[in-house]
LUMROGU-276954 format. One record per residue (C-alpha): chain; z, y, x. Coordinates in steps of 0.02 Angstrom, whole numbers, always signed. Layout:
REM residues N
+-------+--------+--------+--------+
! chain !     zz !     yy !     xx !
+-------+--------+--------+--------+
!     A !      Z !      Y !      X !
...
+-------+--------+--------+--------+
This chain:
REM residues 367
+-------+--------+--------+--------+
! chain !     zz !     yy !     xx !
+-------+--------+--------+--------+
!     A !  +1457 !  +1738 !  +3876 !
!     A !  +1567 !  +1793 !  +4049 !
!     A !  +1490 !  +1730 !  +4178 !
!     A !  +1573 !  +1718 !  +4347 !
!     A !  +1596 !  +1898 !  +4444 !
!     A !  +1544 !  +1816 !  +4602 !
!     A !  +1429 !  +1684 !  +4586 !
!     A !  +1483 !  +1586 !  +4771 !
!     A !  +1630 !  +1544 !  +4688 !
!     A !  +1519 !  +1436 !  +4581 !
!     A !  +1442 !  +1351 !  +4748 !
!     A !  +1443 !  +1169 !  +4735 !
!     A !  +1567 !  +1181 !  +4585 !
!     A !  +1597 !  +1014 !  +4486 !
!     A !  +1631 !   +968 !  +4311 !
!     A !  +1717 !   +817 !  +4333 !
!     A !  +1882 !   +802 !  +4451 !
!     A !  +1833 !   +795 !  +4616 !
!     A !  +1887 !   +855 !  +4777 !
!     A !  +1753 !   +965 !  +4853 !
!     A !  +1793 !  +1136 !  +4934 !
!     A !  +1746 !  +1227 !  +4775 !
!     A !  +1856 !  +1134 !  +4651 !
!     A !  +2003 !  +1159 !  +4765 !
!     A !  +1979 !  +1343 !  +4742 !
!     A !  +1968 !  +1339 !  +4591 !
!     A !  +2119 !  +1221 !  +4575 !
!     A !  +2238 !  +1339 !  +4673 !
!     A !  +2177 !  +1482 !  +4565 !
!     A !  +2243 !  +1381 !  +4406 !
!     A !  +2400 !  +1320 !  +4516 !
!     A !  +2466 !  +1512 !  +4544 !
!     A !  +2397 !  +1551 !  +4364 !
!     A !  +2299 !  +1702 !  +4443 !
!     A !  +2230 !  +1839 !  +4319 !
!     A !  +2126 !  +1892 !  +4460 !
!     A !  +2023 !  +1744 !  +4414 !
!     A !  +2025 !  +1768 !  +4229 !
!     A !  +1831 !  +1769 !  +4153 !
!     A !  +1774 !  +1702 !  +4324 !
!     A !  +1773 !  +1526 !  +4265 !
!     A !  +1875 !  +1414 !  +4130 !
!     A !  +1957 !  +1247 !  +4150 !
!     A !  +1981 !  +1113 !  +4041 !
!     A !  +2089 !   +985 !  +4015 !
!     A !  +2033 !   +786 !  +3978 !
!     A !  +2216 !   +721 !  +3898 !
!     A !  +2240 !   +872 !  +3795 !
!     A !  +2048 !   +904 !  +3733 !
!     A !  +2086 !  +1107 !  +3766 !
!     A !  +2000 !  +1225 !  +3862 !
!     A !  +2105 !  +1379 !  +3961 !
!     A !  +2108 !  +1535 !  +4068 !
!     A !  +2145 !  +1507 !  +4263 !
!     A !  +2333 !  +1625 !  +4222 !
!     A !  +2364 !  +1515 !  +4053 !
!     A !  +2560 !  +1495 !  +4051 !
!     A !  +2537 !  +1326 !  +3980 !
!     A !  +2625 !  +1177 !  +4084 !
!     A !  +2512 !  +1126 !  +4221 !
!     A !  +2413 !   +989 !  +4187 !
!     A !  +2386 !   +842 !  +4318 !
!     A !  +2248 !   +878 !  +4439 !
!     A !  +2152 !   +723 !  +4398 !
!     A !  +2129 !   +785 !  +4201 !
!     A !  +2054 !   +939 !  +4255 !
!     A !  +1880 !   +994 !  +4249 !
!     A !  +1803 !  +1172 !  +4288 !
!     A !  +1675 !  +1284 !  +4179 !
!     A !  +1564 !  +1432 !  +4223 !
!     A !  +1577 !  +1490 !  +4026 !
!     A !  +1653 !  +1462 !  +3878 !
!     A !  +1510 !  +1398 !  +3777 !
!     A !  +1499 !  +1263 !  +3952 !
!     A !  +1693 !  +1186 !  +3906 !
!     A !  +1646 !  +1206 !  +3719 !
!     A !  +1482 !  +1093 !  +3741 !
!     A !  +1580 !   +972 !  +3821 !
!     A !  +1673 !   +953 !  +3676 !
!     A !  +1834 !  +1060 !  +3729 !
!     A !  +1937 !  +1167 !  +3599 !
!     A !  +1988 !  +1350 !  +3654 !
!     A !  +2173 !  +1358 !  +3706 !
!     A !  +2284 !  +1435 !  +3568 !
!     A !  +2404 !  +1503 !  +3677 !
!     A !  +2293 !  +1587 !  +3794 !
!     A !  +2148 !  +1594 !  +3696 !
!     A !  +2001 !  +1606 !  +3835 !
!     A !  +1850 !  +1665 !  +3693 !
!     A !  +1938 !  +1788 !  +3621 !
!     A !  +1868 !  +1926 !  +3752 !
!     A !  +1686 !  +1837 !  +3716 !
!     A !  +1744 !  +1877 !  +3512 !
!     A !  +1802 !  +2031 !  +3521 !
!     A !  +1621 !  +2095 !  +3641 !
!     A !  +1536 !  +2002 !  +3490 !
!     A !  +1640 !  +2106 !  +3360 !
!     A !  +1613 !  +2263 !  +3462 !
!     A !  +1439 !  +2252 !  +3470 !
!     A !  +1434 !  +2226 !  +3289 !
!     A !  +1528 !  +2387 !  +3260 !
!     A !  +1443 !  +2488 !  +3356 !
!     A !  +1281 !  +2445 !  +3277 !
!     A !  +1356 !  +2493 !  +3109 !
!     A !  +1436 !  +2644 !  +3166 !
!     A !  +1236 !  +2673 !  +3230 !
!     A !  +1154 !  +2640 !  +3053 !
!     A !  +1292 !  +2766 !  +2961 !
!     A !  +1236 !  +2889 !  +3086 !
!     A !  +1084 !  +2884 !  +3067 !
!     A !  +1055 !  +2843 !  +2882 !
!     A !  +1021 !  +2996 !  +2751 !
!     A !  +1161 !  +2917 !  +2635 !
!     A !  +1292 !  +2826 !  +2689 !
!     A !  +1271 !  +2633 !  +2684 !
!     A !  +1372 !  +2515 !  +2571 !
!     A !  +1473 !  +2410 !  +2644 !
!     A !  +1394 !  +2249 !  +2576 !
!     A !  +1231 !  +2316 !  +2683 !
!     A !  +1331 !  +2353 !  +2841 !
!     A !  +1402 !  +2170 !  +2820 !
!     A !  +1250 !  +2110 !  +2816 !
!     A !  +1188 !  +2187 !  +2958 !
!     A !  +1303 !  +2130 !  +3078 !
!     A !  +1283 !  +1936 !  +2997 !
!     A !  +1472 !  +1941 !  +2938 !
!     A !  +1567 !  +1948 !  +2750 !
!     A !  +1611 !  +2106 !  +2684 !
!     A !  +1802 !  +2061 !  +2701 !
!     A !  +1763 !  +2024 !  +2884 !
!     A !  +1661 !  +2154 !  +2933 !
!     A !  +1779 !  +2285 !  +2841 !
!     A !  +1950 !  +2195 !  +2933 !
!     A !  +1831 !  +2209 !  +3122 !
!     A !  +1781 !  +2381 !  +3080 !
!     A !  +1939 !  +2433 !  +3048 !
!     A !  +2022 !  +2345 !  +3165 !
!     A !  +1890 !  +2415 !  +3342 !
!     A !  +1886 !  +2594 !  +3251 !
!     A !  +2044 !  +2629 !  +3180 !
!     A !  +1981 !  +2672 !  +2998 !
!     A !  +1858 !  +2589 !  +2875 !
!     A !  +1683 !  +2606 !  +2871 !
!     A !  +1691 !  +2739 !  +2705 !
!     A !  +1786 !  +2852 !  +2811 !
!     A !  +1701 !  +2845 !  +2968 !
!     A !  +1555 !  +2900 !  +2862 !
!     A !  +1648 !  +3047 !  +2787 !
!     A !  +1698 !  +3094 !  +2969 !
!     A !  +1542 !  +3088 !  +3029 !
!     A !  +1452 !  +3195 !  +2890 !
!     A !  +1596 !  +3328 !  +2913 !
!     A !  +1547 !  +3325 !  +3103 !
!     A !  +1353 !  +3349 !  +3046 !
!     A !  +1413 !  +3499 !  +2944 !
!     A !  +1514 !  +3575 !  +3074 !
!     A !  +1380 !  +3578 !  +3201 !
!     A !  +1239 !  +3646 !  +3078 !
!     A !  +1365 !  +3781 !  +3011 !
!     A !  +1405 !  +3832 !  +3199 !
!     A !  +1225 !  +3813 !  +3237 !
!     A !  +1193 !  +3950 !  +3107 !
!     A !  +1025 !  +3873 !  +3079 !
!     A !  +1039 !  +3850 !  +2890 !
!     A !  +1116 !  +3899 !  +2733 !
!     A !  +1275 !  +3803 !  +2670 !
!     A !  +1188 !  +3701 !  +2538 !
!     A !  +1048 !  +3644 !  +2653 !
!     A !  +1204 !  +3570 !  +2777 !
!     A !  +1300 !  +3511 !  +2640 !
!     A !  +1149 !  +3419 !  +2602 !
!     A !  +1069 !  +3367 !  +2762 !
!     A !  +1246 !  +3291 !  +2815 !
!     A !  +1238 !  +3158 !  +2650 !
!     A !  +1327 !  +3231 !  +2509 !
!     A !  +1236 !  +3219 !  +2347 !
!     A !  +1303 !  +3360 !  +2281 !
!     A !  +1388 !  +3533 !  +2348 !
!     A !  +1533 !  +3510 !  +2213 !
!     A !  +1584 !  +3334 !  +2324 !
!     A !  +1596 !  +3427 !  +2484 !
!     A !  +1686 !  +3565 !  +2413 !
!     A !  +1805 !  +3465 !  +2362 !
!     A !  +1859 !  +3425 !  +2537 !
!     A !  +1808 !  +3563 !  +2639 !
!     A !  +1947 !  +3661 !  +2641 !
!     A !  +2048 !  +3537 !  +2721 !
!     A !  +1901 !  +3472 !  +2844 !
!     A !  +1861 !  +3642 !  +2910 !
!     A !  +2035 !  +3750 !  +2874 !
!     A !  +1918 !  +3872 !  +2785 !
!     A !  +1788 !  +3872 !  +2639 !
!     A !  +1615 !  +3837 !  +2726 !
!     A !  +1556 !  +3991 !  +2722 !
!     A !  +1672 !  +4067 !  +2839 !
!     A !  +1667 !  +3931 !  +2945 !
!     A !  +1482 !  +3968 !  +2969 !
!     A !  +1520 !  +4155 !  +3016 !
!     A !  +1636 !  +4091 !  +3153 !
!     A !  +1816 !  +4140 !  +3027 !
!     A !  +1719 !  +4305 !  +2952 !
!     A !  +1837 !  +4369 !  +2805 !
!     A !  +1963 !  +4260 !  +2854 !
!     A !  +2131 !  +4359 !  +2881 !
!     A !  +2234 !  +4317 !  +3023 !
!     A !  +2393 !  +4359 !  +3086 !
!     A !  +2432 !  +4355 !  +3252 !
!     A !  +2565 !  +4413 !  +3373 !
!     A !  +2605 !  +4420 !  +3560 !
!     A !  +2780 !  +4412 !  +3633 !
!     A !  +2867 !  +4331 !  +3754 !
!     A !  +2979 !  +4183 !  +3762 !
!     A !  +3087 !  +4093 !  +3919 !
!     A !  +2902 !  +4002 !  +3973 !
!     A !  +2799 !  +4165 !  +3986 !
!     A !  +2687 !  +4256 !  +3855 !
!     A !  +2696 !  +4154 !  +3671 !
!     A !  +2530 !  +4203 !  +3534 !
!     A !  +2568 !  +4146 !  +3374 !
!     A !  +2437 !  +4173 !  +3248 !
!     A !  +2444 !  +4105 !  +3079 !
!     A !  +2311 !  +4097 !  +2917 !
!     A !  +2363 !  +4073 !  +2734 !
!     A !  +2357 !  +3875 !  +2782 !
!     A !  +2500 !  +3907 !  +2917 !
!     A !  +2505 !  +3908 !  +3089 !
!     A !  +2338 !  +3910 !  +3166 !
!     A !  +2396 !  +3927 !  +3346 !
!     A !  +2539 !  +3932 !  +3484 !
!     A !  +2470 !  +3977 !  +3657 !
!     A !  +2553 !  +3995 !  +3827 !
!     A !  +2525 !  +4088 !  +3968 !
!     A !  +2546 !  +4228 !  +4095 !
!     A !  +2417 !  +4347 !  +4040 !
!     A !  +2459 !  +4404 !  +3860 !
!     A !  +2276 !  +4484 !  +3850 !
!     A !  +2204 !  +4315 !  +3897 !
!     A !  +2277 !  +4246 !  +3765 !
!     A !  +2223 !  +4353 !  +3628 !
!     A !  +2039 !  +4336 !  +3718 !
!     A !  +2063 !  +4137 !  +3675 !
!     A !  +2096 !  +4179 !  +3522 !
!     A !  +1935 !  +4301 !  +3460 !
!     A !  +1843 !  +4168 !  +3572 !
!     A !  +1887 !  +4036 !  +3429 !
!     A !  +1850 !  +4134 !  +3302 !
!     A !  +1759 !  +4280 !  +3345 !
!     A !  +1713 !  +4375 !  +3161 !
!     A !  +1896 !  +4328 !  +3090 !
!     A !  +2003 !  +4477 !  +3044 !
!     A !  +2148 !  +4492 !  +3157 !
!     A !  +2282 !  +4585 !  +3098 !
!     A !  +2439 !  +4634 !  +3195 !
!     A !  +2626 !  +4592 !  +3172 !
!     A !  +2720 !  +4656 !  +3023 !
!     A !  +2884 !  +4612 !  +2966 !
!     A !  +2850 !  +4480 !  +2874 !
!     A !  +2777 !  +4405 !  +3024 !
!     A !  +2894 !  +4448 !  +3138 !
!     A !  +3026 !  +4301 !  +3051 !
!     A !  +2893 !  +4172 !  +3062 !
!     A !  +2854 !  +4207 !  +3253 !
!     A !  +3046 !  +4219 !  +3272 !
!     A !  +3046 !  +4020 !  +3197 !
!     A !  +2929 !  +3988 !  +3311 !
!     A !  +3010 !  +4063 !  +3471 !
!     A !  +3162 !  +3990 !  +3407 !
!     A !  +3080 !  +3804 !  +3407 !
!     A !  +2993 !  +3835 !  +3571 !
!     A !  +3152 !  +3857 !  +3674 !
!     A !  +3222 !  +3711 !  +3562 !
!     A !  +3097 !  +3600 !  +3516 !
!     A !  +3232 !  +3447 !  +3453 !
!     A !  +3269 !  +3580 !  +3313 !
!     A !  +3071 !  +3565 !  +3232 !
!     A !  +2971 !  +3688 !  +3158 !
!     A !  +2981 !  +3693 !  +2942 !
!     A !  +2832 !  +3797 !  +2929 !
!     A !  +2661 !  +3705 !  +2874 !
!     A !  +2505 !  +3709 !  +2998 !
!     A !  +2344 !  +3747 !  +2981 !
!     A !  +2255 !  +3613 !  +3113 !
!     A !  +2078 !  +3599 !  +3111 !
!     A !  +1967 !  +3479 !  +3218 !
!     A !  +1870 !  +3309 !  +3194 !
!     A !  +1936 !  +3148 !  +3128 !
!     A !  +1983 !  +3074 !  +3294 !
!     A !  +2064 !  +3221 !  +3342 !
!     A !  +2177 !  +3249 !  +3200 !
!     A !  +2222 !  +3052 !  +3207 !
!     A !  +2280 !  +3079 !  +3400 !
!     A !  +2370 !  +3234 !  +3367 !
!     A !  +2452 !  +3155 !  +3208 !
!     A !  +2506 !  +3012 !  +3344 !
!     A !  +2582 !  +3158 !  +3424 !
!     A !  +2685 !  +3212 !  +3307 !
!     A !  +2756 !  +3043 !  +3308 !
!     A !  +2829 !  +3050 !  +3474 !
!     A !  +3028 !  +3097 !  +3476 !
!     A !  +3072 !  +3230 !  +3575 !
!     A !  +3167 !  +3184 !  +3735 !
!     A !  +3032 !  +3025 !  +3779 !
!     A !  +2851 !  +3019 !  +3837 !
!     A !  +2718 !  +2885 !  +3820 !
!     A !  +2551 !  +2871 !  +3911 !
!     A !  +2367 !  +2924 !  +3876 !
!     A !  +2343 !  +2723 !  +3877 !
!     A !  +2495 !  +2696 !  +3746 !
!     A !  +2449 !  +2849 !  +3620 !
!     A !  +2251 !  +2761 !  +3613 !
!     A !  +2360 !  +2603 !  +3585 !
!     A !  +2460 !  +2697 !  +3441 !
!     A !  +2292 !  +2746 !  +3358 !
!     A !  +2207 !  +2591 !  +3370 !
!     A !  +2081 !  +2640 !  +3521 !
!     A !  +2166 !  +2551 !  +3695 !
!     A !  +1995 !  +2607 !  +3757 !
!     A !  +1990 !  +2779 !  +3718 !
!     A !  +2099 !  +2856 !  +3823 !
!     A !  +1972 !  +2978 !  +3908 !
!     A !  +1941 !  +3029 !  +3725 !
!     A !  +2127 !  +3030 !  +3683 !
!     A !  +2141 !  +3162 !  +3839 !
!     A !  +2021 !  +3256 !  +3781 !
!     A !  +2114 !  +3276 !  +3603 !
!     A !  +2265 !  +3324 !  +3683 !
!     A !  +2167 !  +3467 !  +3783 !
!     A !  +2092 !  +3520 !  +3630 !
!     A !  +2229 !  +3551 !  +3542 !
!     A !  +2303 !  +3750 !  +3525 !
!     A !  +2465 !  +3738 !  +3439 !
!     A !  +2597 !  +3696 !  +3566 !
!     A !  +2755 !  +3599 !  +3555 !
!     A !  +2727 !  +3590 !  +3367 !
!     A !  +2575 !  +3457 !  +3404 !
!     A !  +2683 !  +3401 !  +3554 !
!     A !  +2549 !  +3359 !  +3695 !
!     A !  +2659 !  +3374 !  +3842 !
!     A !  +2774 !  +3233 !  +3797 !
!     A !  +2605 !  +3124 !  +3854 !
!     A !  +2615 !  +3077 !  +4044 !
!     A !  +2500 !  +2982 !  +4156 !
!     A !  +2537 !  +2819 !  +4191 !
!     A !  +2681 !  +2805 !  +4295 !
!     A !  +2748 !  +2950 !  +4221 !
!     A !  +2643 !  +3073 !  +4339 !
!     A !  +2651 !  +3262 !  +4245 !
!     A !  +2456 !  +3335 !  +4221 !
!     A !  +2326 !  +3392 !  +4108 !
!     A !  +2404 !  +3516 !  +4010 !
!     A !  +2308 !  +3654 !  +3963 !
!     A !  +2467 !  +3778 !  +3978 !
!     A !  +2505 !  +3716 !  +4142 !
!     A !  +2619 !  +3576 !  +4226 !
!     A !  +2768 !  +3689 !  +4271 !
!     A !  +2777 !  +3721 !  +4076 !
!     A !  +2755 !  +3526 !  +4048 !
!     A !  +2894 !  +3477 !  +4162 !
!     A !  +3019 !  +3617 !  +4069 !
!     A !  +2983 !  +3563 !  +3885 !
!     A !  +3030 !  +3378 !  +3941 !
!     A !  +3176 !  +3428 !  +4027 !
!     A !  +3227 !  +3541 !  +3893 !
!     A !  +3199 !  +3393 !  +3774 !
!     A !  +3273 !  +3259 !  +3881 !
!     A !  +3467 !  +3372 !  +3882 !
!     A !  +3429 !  +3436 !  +3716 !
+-------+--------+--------+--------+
């Protein structure tokens, strides 16, 4: 249960409606509806039989009705009902909930096969319907496919470990059979396994270096689409970012056929409100293709915040992790990471540099 930041507060503090030093605190905290007091302490209220937060918006209640709580489960054993309106134990549910979740997400991890969900359920003490709408809810995708994300992530370390054969991965990561994770790989890893493994060996890719009104533009594309869109000053550096990503692949240099897709994608780059109608070939983890999907979302000309995109995906507390997504990702303006700002719209973290940031928004915004 919250317990009071600052325990003086709590000095001398009475439960019934007094008017010692404490109290009056207390009482002017509730009187200016402060949300610096919020989870400090809880007050109830005798003629209405509820319980609130110190900022509740509800109309204030007379002075001699009012009593003050360290916790919730204090006003509830005194027989007081949690506010609807400002609903003081939600916070206390939703630690509850995440605690629950995490333990769950703990078990898939660390279980051989993945757990049903009527054992997850009743680990955490809660129905299946309940425990699948919390999971859901604090992750942002059910328990079945957190477990799918996580055994891809399993399978994508051991293959870039290079520690073991394909089959052994496939089946130290859960899958029961090689035919199940073949069935999905090509889409979880943007090649067949094997290649993956040998860091893109035997897989042919296309690549070209030009430039374009924000300095050098490498386009490189597989037989899925476009793999990457880099910026930059150095076109060398570029094409060293690209072997570093996949070191064994086969490059292979601009042809004509080529040549019109990189034109597209030129074209798009200088005017981005157009869009691109060539597929892409993205390839990370789950969380990282949900936050660049989220990207894709936003409409050229407006921005939105690291907080607001883990908002958008269901994680308001991920936004170091959202950050990271957006660093991680290669194909620019087509996964549009600079149209995410800093709260109060400050322009940083993008991996092709500010000065570029600041000109695609512009572009966008007069577009």
């Amino acid at each position: 249960m919250p317990r009071c930041r600052g325990e003086p507060i709590f000095a001398g503090m009475s439960t019934k409606a007094t008017t010692n030093p404490a109290d009056d605190r207390l009482w002017q905290a509730v009187v200016a509806r402060d949300p610096a007091f919020d989870g400090m302490f809880y007050y109830s209220v005798a003629s209405t039989g509820v319980y609130c937060r110190p900022s509740c918006a509800a109309r204030l209640a007379k002075r001699e009705n009012v009593r003050f709580h360290a916790t919730c489960a204090d006003a509830e054993a005194a027989s007081f009902r949690p506010c609807k309106r400002c609903r003081p134990n939600e916070e206390v549910l939703r630690d509850t909930h995440a605690a629950k979740v995490a333990a769950a997400c703990r078990l898939i991890e660390r279980a051989e096969e993945p757990p049903s969900l009527e054992a997850l359920a009743e680990a955490a003490g809660l129905s299946r319907y309940h425990f699948h709408r919390v999971f859901k809810a604090a992750m942002g995708m059910t328990p079945k496919a957190y477990a799918a994300a996580h055994r891809l992530k399993r399978i994508r370390e051991t293959l870039h470990e290079g520690s073991s054969t394909v089959t052994a991965a496939i089946h130290d990561a859960g899958f029961n059979s090689a035919s199940r994770f073949y069935a999905q790989s090509d889409g979880a890893l943007g090649m067949t396994p094997s290649d993956f493994q040998r860091g893109g060996n035997g897989t042919e890719m296309r690549f070209a270096v030009g430039q374009c009104s924000l300095g050098a533009i490498l386009v490189a594309a597989t037989a899925r689409g476009i793999a990457a869109i880099l910026l930059g000053d150095d076109p060398d550096a570029l094409v060293r970012d690209l072997e570093e990503r996949f070191p064994k692949a086969v490059l292979i240099g601009v042809d004509q056929e080529f040549e019109d897709t990189v034109a597209k994608v030129v074209a798009f780059v200088e005017a981005p409100g157009t869009g691109l109608d060539l597929p892409l070939d993205v390839q990370g983890t789950a969380f990282q293709h949900r936050v660049w999907e989220a990207l894709r979302q936003i409409p050229p000309g407006t921005t939105v915040t690291y907080a607001e995109l883990a908002d958008r995906i269901g994680k308001p507390a991920a936004v170091r992790a959202v950050a990271s997504a957006c660093a991680a990702n290669r194909i620019a303006v087509a996964i549009p990471c600079h149209r995410v700002v800093r709260t109060g719209g400050a322009l940083s973290g993008y991996r092709w540099g500010v000065a570029r940031k600041r000109t695609l928004i512009e572009r966008e915004t007069k577009s």
